[in-house]
Structures are given as C-alpha cells and as structure tokens.
C-alpha positions as CSV (number, residue, x, y, z in Angstrom):
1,X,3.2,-17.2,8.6
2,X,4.2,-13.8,9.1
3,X,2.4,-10.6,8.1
4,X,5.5,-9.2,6.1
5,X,5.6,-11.0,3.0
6,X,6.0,-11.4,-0.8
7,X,2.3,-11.5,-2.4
8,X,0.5,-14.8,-1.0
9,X,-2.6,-15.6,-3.4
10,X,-3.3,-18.3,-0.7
11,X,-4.7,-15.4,1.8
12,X,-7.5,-15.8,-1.0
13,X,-8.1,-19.3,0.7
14,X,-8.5,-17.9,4.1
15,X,-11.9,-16.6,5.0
16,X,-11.2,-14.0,7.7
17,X,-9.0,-12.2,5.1
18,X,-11.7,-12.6,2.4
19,X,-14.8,-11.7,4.9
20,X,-12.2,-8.6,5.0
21,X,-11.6,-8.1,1.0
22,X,-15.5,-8.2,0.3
23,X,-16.1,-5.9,3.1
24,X,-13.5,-3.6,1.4
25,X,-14.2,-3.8,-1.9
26,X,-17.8,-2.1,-1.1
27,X,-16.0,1.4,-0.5
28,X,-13.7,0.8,-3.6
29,X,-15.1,2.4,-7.3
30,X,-12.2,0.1,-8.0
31,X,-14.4,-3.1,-8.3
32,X,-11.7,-5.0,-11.0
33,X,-9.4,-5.4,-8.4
34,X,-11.6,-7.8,-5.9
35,X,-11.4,-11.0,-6.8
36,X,-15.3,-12.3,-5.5
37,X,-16.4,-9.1,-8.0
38,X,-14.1,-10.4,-11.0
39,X,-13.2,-13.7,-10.5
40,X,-9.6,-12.9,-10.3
41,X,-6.9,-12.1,-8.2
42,X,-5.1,-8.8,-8.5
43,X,-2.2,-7.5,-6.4
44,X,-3.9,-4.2,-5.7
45,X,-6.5,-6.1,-4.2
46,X,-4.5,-8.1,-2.0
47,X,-2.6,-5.0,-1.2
48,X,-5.4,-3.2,0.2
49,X,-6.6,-6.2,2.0
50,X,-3.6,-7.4,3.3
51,X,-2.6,-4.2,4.7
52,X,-6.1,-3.8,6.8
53,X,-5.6,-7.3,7.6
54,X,-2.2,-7.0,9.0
55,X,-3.3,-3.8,10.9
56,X,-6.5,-5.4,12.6
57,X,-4.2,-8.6,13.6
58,X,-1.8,-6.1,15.3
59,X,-4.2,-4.6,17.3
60,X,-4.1,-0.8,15.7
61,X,-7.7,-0.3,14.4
62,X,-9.5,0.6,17.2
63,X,-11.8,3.5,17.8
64,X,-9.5,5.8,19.4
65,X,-7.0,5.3,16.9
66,X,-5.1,7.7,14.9
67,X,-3.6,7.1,11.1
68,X,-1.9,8.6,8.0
69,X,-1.7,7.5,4.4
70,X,1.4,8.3,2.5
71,X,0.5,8.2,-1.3
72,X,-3.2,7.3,-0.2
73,X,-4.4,9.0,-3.6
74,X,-8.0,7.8,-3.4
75,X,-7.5,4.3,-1.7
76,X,-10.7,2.8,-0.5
77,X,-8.4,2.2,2.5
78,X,-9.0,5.2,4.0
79,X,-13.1,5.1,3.8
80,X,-13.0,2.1,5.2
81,X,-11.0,2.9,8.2
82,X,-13.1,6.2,8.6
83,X,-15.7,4.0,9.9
84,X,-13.6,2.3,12.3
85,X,-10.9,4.9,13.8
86,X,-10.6,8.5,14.7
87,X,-9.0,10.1,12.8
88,X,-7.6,9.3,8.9
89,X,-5.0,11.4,7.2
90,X,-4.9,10.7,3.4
91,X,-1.8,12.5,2.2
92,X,-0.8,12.8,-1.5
93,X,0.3,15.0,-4.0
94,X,-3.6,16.4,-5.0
95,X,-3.8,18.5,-7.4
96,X,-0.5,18.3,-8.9
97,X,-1.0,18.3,-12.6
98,X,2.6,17.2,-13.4
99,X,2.2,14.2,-11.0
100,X,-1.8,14.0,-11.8
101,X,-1.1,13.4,-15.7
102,X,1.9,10.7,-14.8
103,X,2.0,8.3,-11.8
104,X,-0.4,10.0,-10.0
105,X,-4.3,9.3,-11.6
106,X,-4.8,8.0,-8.5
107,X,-4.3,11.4,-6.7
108,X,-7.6,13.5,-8.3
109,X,-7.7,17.1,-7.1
110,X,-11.4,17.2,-6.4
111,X,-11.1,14.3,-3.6
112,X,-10.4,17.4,-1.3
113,X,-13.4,19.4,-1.8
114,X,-15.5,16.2,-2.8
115,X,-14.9,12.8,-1.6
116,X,-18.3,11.4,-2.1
117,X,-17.7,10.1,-6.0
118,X,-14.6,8.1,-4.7
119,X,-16.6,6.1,-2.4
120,X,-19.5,4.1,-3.4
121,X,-21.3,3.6,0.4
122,X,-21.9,6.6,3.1
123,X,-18.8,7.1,5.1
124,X,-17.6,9.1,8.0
125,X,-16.4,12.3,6.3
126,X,-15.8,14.0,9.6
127,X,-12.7,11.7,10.5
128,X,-10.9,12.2,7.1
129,X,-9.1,14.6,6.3
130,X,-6.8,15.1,2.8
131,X,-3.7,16.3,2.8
132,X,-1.7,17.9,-0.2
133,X,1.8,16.7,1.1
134,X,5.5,15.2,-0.1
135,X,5.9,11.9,1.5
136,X,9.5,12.6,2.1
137,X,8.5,15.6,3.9
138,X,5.7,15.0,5.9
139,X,4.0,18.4,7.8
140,X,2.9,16.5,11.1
141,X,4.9,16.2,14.4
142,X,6.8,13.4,15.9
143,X,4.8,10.5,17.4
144,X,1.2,12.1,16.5
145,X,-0.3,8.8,15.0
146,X,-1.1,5.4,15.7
147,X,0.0,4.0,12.1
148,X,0.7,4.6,9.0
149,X,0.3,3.2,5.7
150,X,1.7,3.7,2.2
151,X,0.8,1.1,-0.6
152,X,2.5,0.8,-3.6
153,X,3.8,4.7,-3.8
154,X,7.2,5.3,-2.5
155,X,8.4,4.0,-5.9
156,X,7.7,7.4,-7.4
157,X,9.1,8.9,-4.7
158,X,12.4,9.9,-6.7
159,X,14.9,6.3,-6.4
160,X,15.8,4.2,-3.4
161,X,17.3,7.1,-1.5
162,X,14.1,9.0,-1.4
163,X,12.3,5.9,-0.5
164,X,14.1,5.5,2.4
165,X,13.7,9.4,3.5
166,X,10.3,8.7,3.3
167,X,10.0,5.5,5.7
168,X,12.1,7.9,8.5
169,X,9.5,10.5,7.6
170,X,6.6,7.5,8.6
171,X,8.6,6.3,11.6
172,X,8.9,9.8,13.3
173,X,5.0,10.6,12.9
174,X,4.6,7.3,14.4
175,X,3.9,6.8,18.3
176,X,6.2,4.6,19.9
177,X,4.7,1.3,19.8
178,X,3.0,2.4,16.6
179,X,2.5,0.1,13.3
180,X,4.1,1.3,9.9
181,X,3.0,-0.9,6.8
182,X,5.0,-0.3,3.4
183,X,3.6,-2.2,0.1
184,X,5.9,-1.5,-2.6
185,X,7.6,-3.1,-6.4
186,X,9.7,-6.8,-5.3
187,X,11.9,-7.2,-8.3
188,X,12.4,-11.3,-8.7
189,X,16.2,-11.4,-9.7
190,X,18.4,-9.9,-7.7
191,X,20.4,-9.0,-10.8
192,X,17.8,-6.5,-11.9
193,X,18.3,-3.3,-11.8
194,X,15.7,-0.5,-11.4
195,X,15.8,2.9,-10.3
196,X,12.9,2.8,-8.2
197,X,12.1,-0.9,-7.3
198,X,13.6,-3.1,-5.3
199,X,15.2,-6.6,-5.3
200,X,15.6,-8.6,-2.0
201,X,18.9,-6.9,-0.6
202,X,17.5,-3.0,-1.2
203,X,14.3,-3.9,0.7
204,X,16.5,-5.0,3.5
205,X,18.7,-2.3,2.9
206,X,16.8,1.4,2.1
207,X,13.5,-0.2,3.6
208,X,13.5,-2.5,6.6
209,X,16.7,-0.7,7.6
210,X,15.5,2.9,6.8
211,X,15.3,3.6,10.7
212,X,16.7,2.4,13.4
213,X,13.6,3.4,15.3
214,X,11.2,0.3,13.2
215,X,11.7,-3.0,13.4
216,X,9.6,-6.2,11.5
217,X,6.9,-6.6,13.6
218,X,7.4,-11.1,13.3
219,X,9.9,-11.5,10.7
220,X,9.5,-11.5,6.0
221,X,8.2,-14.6,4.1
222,X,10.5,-14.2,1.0
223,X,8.7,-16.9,-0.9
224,X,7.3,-15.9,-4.5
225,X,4.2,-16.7,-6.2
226,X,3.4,-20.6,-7.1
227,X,4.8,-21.2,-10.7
228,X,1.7,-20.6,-12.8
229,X,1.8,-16.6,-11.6
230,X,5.5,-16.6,-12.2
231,X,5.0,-18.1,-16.3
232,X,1.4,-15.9,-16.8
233,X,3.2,-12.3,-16.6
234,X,1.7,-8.9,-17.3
235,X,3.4,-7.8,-19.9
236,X,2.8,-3.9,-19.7
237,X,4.4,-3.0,-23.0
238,X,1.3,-4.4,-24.5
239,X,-2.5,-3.9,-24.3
240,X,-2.2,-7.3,-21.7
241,X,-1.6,-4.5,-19.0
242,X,-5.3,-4.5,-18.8
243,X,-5.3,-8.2,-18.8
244,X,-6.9,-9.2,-15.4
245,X,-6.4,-12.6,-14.9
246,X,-3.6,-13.5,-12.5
247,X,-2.6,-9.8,-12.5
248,X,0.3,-10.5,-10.2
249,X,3.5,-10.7,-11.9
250,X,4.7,-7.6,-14.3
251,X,6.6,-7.7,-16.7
252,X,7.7,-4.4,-19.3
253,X,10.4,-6.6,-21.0
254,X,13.4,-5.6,-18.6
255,X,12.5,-6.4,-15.3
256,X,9.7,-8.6,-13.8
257,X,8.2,-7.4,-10.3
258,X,5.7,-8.2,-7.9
259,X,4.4,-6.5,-4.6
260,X,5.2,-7.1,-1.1
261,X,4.4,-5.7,2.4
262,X,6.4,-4.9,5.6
263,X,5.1,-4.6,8.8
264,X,7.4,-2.7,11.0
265,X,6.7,-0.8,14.5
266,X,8.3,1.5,16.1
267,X,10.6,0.6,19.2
C-alpha cells in the first residue's frame, strides 16, 4: 500500500512498524500516545511512527544523513533520529509566549538550553540542534538537507495559503532527490469548511501541489478509518478530548477530522 495515506490503524498489525513504535516511544515523555504503553491507538502515535517508518522505507535515515523539523516542538522524533543521522534541525516557534500559551505547548522554551527532561533515554545531543524559526520562512539555504519533516503543525501556520508557503519553504531546503513528509488535519466531508484543515481536494490542491519541485513518492491511499473509529469520535468540546481510546477521529461539533501523511520528494 503506499506510504501516503489517511490514518491506517492496521500498521498496528504489522510488526516491523510496531518493533518501530515501541522503539520510539522510549524517547517520548509522551507515553499515552503508544499504544503497547496504553493499550490504545492514538493518531499522534501513529504519526510519529509512521513518519520514521515511511522515512527508513525510503532509504533517508542513514548515518550521513541530514534533516529538519518544521513545527518539531518537542517531538521524540527528533531524539530518536539523533541516534541514527548526522545532523537534526528541530525548528519551532520556542519561546514564543503568544504561540507557547495557544497551539504551541508543545514548543517549551527551555528545550534550547535543556533538552534532557524532553527525552527520557541518553541521546546524541551533539547532532541536534533547535532552531527558533517561522516555518513559512525558513533561515537555511536551498538543497542543504536530506529530509524534512513536519507533523501535524502547518495547520497553525495562518490558513491554507500559508500552508502551502511553507511546503515550498520544505522543498527548497530539500536536496534534490530528498524526502519531504507532511502529517496534517484530513477533514471527512468534502463539504466542510475550515480555515486551517483540509478536505480531500485542498490537500491535492495547497499541499501535494504546493511545488512543482515534489512529487508523491508511490501515490495516496484515500481510504478512512474502519467504521467503529468513524462512530467513536473525540468530541473535543467536552472533557472526552482526554478520552484515549480510539483517539482517531475528532470531532468539536462542526467538523470531524483525522490525520494523514504525504510522502513527497523532490525531482
């Protein structure tokens, strides 16, 4: 199946991605999200899986490998590829109380002068580096990394134009041949509106079309969650947002989302 897709719980069922989730989850302080911890599945689990996943099938974690995070905030992503790569670029708005105290709790100041607490194992601080930075105007040249990878942040970026800026940001820091993976919101109808997330057409249309310089690495499995996600919702107008089992589908009442993932490389 290919890499790109809608959320797939039945990765869950394959044990190269879960020998990949457990490994994970032991540099995550995030432990509710890992589904052998908690017993559940959780998108920002599969997310973070499913993105080093995708990356190790395509080749680009290797040790002489170079990589950015857009909107990495504090993702165990980027400890865990510190063991495995050169070099790891976690960008972010840190330290940006107006972005800190909203949609950024994930983005603590201190992770620059302190890493260690966001990280539960030893890790190779001398091949990260934190970056305060605007993901739709990134301060690195063109074609300076190997990848790049931005999970489930470039809906805060500002709306769907912004978005798009800041997947032609990725694709210029990117090497030619390089990997960019995007996880962001999938809206389920396409007769939802949201300023920030995305049904089925605006994927295709600010996202996998941002650039003409990327291209879907093996084409997008479109299909959605099997029926019992799709009738268990998060309802996040409620104290169910903390609800963990089947944390998957969201719902605030409007709109219901999920999350997705593009592969796309650089031509």
């Amino acid at each position: 199946m290919p890499l790109s897709q809608v959320i797939d719980v039945s990765r869950y069922s394959d044990p190269e991605w879960m020998n990949l989730h457990r490994d994970l989850e032991s540099y995550s302080v995030d432990k509710h999200v890992f589904q052998h911890t908690e017993g559940e599945i959780y998108r920002k689990g599969w997310e973070w899986t499913h993105c080093i996943y995708g990356l190790k099938k395509l080749g680009a974690i290797h040790p002489g490998a170079k990589a950015i995070g857009v909107g990495a905030g504090r993702e165990p992503v980027i400890f865990w590829l510190s063991d495995r790569i050169s070099e790891v670029v976690a960008t972010d708005l840190y330290g940006n109380e107006t972005w800190s105290n909203s949609n950024g709790a994930e983005a603590p100041a201190d992770i620059v002068r302190d890493s260690s607490k966001y990280c539960p194992r030893p890790f190779r601080h001398r091949t990260v580096r934190f970056v305060n930075a605007d993901g739709t105007n990134l301060p690195f040249e063109n074609n300076k990394f190997d990848f790049c990878w931005s999970l489930s942040s470039i809906e805060h970026f500002g709306g769907h134009a912004a978005a798009r800026k800041a997947v032609r940001e990725m694709a210029r820091v990117v090497r030619k041949g390089g990997i960019v993976c995007l996880a962001t919101e999938f809206l389920l109808l396409e007769e939802q509106t949201h300023p920030e997330f995305f049904t089925k057409s605006q994927i295709e249309q600010y996202l996998i079309n941002a650039s003409d310089d990327l291209e879907l690495v093996d084409g997008m499995d479109w299909s959605l969650p099997p029926t019992e996600y799709l009738i268990d919702q998060i309802c996040v107008r409620t104290d169910g947002v903390h609800r963990r089992r089947r944390h998957v589908v969201l719902n605030d009442g409007y709109c219901q989302w999920t999350s997705f993932m593009l592969f796309l490389q650089k031509k």
